[in-house]
Each structure stands twice: as C-alpha cells, then as structure tokens.
N, C-alpha and C positions, 0 to 999 in steps of 0.2 A: 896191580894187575898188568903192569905194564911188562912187568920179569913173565910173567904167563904167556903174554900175546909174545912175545920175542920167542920162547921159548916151542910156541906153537907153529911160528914162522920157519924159524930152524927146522924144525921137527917134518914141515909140509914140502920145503924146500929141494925136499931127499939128501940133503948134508949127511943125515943117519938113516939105517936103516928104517926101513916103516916097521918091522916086526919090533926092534929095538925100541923105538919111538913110543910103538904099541904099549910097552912098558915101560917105558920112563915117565910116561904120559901117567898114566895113573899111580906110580911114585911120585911124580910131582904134585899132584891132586893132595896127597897125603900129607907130604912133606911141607907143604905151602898152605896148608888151609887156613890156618888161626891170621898169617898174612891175610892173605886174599879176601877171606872174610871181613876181616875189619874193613877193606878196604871198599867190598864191595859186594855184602848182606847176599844180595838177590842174584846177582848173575855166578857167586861163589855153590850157591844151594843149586841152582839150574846146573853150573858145569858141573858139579857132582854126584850131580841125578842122573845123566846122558852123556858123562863120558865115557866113566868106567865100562859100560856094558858096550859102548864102541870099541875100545881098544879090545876088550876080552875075545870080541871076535877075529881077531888081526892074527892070522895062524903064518907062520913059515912058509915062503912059498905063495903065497896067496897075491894077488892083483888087489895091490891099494887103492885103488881108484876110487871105488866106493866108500874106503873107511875114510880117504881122505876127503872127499868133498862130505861125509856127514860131518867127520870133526870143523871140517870148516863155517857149514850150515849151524854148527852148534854154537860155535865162537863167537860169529858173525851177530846170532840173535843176543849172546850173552852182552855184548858191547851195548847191545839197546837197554839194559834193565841198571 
C-alpha cells in the first residue's frame, strides 16, 4: 500500500496534471489490485468503491480543488481499515 500512498502523494502534489492524474489514478486501481488487495482486503475494496467514480469526474479544465481534497478524504479514511 505503501507504492499507492506515494503514488497518491505525487499525484496531489501537482507534480502531474490533475486531469492526467484523474486517469492514472484509476489505471493504477487496476493495475495494482491483486498487490494491494493482498496487502490490504478492506481499505483495497473501499478504495475501489470511491475512487473511480472521483476521478471520472476530473474533466479538462476543471478546478481540482474538490477532487482533490475527496481523494484525499478517501485515502485518509482507507489508512484506518
């Protein structure tokens, strides 16, 4: 889980774009599950449930502000389970 939170850090940082982010964010969801899952059952099921439909909303153009403090609110609670 540790490669995810790095990866969410970077991602919050504005290192990349937020739209870009918007999408790699739920490619890495993808890409990383069977990891993440082993590693961590409960908060893998929650960040899968509540991100994707965060990022889907992340259009071009758009004031991140809000996607990023939800994905943060999301992460945040994922570290408690």
């Amino acid at each position: 889980m540790d490669k995810f939170f790095n990866f969410i850090e970077k991602g919050l940082s504005e290192e990349i774009n937020f739209f870009v982010f918007s999408i790699d964010l739920e490619h890495y969801l993808v890409d990383h599950y069977e990891e993440m899952y082993t590693e961590n059952k409960e908060a893998t099921l929650y960040l899968n449930d509540l991100l994707p439909d965060e990022a889907q909303k992340m259009e071009p153009g758009m004031n991140p502000d809000s996607f990023c403090e939800r994905v943060k609110e999301i992460v945040e609670k994922s570290k408690t389970l």
